[in-house]
N, C-alpha and C positions, 0 to 999 in steps of 0.2 A: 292139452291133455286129451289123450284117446278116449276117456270114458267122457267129458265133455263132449266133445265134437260128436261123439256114435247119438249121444242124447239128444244133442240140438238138431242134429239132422231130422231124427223122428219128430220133434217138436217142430220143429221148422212146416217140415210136411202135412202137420194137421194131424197127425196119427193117436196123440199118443196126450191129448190133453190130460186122461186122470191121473197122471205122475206125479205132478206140484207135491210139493214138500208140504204140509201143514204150517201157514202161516208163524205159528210161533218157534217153528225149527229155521226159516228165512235169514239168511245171512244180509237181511235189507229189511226197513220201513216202509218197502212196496206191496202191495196186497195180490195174492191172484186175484187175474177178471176184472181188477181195477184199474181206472186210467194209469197210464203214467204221468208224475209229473213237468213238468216244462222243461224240456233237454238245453242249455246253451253255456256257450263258455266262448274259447277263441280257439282259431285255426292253430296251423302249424306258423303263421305269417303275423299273428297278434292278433288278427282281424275277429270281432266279437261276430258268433255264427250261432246259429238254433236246427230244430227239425223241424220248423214249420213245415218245410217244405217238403216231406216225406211223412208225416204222422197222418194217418188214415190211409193213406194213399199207400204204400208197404207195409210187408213182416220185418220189423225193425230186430236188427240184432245188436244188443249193448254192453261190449267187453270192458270191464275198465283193471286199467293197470298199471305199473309204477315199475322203472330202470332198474331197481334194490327189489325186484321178484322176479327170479328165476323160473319157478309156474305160471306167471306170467307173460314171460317169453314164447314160453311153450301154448302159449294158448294165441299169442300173435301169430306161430304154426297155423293153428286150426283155424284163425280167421283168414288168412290166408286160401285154405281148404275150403269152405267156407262160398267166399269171393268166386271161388274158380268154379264150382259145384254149382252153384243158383245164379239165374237170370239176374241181372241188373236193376231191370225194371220190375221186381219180385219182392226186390231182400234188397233193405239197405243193411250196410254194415259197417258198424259205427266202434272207433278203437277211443276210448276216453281214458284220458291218462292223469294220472292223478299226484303227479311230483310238483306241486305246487311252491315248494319253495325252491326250486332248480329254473335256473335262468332258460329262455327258450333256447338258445343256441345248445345245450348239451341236452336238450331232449330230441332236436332237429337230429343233431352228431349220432346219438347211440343208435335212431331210427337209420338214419344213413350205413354206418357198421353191419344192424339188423341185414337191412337187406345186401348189404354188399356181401359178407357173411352164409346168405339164404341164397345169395346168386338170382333173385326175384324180387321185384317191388311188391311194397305191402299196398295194395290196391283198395283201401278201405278209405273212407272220411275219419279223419281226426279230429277230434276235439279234446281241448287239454284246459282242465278243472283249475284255474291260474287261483281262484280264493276259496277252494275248497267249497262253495257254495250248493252245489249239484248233488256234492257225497254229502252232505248235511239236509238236504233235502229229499233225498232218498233213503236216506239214514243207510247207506253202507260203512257196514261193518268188518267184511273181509274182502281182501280182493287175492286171486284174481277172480272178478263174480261177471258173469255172462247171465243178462235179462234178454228177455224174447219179448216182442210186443207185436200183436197181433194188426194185419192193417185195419180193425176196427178201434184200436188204440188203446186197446185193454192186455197188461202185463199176461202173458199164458205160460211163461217156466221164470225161476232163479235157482241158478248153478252157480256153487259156489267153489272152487279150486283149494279150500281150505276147511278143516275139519279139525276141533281139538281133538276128538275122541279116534275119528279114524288115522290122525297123524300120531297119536300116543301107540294106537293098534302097528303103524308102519313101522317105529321103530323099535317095538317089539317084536316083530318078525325078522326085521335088520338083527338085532340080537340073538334071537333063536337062529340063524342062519351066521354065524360067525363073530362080527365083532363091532367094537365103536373106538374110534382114535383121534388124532390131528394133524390137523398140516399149517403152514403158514405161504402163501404168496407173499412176496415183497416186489415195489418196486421205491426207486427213491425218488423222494419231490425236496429238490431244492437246499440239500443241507439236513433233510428228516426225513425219516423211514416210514412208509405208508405199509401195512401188513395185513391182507384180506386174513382174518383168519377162521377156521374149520373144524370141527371135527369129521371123522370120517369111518365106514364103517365094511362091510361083506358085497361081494358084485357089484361092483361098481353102479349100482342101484343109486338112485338120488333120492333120500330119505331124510325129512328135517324133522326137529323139534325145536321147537324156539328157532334161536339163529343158527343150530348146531348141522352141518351136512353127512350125509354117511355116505363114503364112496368104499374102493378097496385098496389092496396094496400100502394098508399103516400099518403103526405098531397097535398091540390089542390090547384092551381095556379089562375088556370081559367075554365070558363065552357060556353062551346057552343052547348046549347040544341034547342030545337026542334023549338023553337020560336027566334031563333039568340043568339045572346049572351048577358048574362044574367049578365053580367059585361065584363070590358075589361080592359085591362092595358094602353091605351091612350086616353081614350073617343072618338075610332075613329071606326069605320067600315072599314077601309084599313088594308087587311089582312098582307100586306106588312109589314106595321109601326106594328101590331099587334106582330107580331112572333118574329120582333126583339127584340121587348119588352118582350117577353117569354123569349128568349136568356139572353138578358141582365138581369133579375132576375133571372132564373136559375143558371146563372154564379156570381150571389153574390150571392144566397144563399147554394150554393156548398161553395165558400171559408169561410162562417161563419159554416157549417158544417166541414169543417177542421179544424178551429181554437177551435169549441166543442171538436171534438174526441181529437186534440193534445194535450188539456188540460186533459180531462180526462186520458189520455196516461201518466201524472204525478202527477195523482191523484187529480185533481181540477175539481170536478164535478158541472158542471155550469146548473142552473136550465132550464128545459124547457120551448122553448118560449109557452109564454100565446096564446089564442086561438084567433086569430085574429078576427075581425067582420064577411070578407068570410069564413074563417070557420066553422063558427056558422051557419050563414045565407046563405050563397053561393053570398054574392056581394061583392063589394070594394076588388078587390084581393090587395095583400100588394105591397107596390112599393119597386122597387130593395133595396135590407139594402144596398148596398154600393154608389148609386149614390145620387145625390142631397146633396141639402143644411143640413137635419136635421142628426144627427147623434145620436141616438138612441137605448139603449138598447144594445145589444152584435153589432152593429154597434159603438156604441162607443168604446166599446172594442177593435174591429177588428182597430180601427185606434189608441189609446193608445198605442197598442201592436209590432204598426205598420208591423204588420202582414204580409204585404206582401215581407219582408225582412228578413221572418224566412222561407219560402219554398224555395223551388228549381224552376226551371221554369216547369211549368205543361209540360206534353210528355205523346202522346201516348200509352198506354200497354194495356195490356191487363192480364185475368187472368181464372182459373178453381175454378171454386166454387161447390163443390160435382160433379154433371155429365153435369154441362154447364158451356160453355164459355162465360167470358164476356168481350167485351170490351170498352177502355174510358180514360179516361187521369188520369195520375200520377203525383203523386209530393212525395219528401221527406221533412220533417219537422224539422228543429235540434234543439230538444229538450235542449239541454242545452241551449243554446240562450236564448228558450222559457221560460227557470226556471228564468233565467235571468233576462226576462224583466218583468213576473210576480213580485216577490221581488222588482224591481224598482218602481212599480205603488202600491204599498202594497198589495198586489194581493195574500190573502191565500186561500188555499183549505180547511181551517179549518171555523166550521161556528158558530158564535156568536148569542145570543140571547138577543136584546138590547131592552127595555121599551121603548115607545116613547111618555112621558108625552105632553097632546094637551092642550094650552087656546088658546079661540075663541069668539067672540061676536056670533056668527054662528054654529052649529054644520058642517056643508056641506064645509064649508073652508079650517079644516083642512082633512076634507076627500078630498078634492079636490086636496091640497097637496101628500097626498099620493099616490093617485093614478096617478098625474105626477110622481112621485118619482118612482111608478111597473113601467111604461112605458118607462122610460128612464135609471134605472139602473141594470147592468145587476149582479149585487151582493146579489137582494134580493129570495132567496130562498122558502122564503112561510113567511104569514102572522098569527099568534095566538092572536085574540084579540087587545092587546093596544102592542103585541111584535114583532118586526121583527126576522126571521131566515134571520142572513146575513153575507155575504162574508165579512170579516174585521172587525176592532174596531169603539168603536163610534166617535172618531174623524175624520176616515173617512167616516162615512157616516153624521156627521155635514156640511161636507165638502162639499155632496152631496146634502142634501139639501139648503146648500145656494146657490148654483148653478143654482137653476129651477128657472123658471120664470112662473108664473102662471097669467094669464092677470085679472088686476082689486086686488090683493092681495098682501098683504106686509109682508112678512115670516120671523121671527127671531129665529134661534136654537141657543142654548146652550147645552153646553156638561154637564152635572151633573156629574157623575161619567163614568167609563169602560163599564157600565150597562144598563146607563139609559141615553135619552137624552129629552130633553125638544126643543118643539115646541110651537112657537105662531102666529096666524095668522090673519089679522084686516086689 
C-alpha cells in the first residue's frame, strides 16, 4: 500500500516518531516504546529460525500476511521498495506469513508465482507462523499489519492495512462514484466446480467489505450520484441499513451465479436474466433473489435444486488471473449431485420448441399470462412469435402455467400434443 510504505519510510528514518496510533486504537497487543516480543517460527525449508540474531543490532521491519489477502500482496510490493531503499546492514526485513493451516509447498509455490509475476525476487527473510503462536503472542488482530522496531528493540509504529470504519467510508465512495455488482471466476478441479466469487463496483478501483470486491464493467446494484441516491434498496437514507442491503443481494446474487456456471459446467445453459427496470432506467435496484416471500425465475430454481446442499461451505482463497491477484471466497460444487437433482425436477439441457395456441375474449390477457410465465420461469430461453424456445417438454411447461396466478384472470392449459400446447384465458 502507498499510504503504508510513504509512512514507514518516515518512520524508518527516525523522523516522525509522534505519529503512533493510541495504543487502544492498535490493531495488535504490542505497546509503543515497548519491547517486542520473541520473534520465531520456521523458514521457507521447515527449519525452526528467531531474530536473535538482528534484535538490537537493526531497525526491524515486520510485515505479516496470508495468500487469501490481496492488501497483502500489495504490501509484499512495498517490502520489496523497502529492501531496495535501505541498507542491508540498517533494516532487517522480515515477511511473516500467517496461513498456518496451508502445507509449505503452496506457500513456497504462490511466493514462487509472486515473484515470477513481479519479474524480481522478494529479497526479504521469511518466517512462516506454522501454530499460530507468534499472532497469539502479539495479539494480532488484522493483517495486512507492518510493526517497525527500533534497533534498541522497542516497537516505534503499527500499521494496519485494514480498517472497519475507513473500509465502510471506501465503499461508500465506491457507491457515490457509480456502482456495486458481481462476477464469478471458474476453474474445474476434478469432476467439481471451484468459483472465486465477487462483487464488483465503479473504476476499476479495488474496494472491499467483508469478502465483497468492487471493480468495474458489472451489471449495477445501486447508484448514488450527485443529487443522493437515485434509488435504494430500503427506501431509507441510513447508510447503515443501506450497505447491509448491498451485502445481503450481493450475497444471493453470487450463489445464483454459481448455481448458472455449475450448470453450465454440465452443459445446461440456462438463459440470461432479462434486463431488470434499474437496468434500463437506473431505479428499483432488484431485491435479494434469495430472501423474501416470492420465489422467482432462477430463484425458484435455486431452491428446487435446493442448492445450497450441492456446495461446500464458502472459504477464503484466493487466486492469479494473468499478472494480478485476486482475492474472495470459494466453494466446491459436486456435480454429480447436481446431474442428479437436474433429472429429478426434469430439468434438460436440451431445448424444445413448443406452439403456444392463445383463445381470449382480450388480446392483452393472454399476453399478460406470458409474461408472468418470462418472469417466473426460469426454462424459457427466448420467445419466436406464437413459439416458446424452452428447457423441457410441454407437459412440463403445462405444468408451469397452471401454476401462475395472474390477479383478475382465469387460465386453462391443455397439452395438444409434444409440440404444441393450448392456452385460454377469461
Amino acid at each position: 500500500m502507498r499510504r503504508i510504505r510513504a509512512l514507514l519510510l518516515i518512520l524508518l528514518l527516525g523522523l516522525c516518531a509522534g505519529l503512533a496510533a493510541a495504543q487502544d486504537d492498535l490493531p495488535t497487543g504490542v505497546a509503543i516504546d515497548s519491547p517486542l516480543p520473541k520473534v520465531s517460527g520456521v523458514d521457507l525449508t521447515g527449519e525452526r529460525v528467531n531474530l536473535d540474531d538482528v534484535m538490537g543490532k537493526k531497525t526491524l521491519v515486520l510485515s505479516f500476511w496470508s495468500i487469501y489477502c490481496s492488501d497483502c500482496v500489495m504490501e509484499l510490493d512495498d517490502l520489496r521498495s523497502i529492501r531496495a531503499e535501505f541498507p542491508v546492514d540498517e533494516v532487517e526485513v522480515v515477511a511473516v506469513n500467517t496461513d498456518s493451516s496451508l502445507p509449505l509447498s503452496r506457500i513456497t509455490s504462490f511466493l514462487r508465482r509472486y515473484e515470477g509475476v513481479r519479474g524480481a525476487q522478494l529479497n526479504v527473510r521469511h518466517i512462516l507462523d506454522r501454530d499460530s503462536s507468534l499472532l497469539e503472542n502479539l495479539g494480532v488482530r488484522y493483517i495486512p499489519l507492518m510493526i517497525t522496531v527500533s534497533k534498541a528493540g522497542l516497537v516505534t509504529s503499527v500499521v494496519s492495512g485494514y480498517n472497519h470504519d475507513e473500509d465502510q467510508g471506501r465503499l461508500h465512495r465506491a457507491l457515490q462514484e457509480g456502482s456495486v455488482a458481481l462476477g464469478v471466476w471458474n476453474s474445474s478441479l476434478r469432476g467439481r466446480l471451484r468459483s472465486i466469487l465477487r462483487s464488483s463496483g465503479p473504476s476499476g478501483e479495488s474496494v472491499e467489505w467483508g469478502t465483497f470486491r468492487v471493480e468495474e464493467e458489472m451489471d449495477l446494484f445501486g447508484v448514488y450520484g450527485p443529487n443522493g441516491w437515485e434509488s435504494t434498496f430500503t427506501s431509507s437514507s441510513d447508510r447503515v441499513q443501506e450497505m447491509g442491503k448491498v451485502e445481503e443481494t450481493v450475497s444471493g446474487r453470487l450463489r445464483i451465479a454459481l448455481m448458472r456456471n455449475a450448470l453450465a459446467s454440465i452443459g445446461i445453459r440456462l438463459p440470461r436474466d432479462y434486463q431488470n427496470p434499474f437496468q434500463q432506467h437506473g431505479v428499483h435496484p432488484p431485491s435479494c433473489p434469495l430472501k423474501g416471500d416470492e420465489e422467482r425465475g432462477l430463484s425458484k430454481l435455486y431452491y428446487e435444486l435446493d442448492f445450497d446442499t450441492i456446495f461446500e461451505t464458502l472459504e477464503e482463497s484466493a487466486l492469479w488471473i494473468d499478472d494480478t491477484y485476486h482475492a474472495g471466497k470459494v466453494c466446491d460444487v459436486d456435480l454429480g449431485l447436481l446431474r442428479d437433482r437436474t433429472a429429478g425436477i426434469n430439468f434438460s439441457g436440451e431445448v424444445s420448441e413448443i406452439s403456444v395456441i392463445t383463445a381470449s375474449d382480450y388480446d392483452f390477457k393472454p399476453r399478460a399470462v406470458l409474461s408472468e410465465l418470462v418472469k417466473t420461469s426460469y426454462r424459457i430461453k427466448g420467445i419466436k412469435e406464437n413459439t416458446l424456445i424452452y428447457f423441457g417438454d410441454s407437459t412440463t411447461l403445462v405444468d408451469e402455467i397452471e401454476e401462475l396466478s395472474v390477479k383478475g384472470l382465469n387460465i386453462y392449459t391443455e397439452k395438444l400434443d409434444d409440440k404444441t400446447v393450448r392456452v385460454e384465458v377469461y
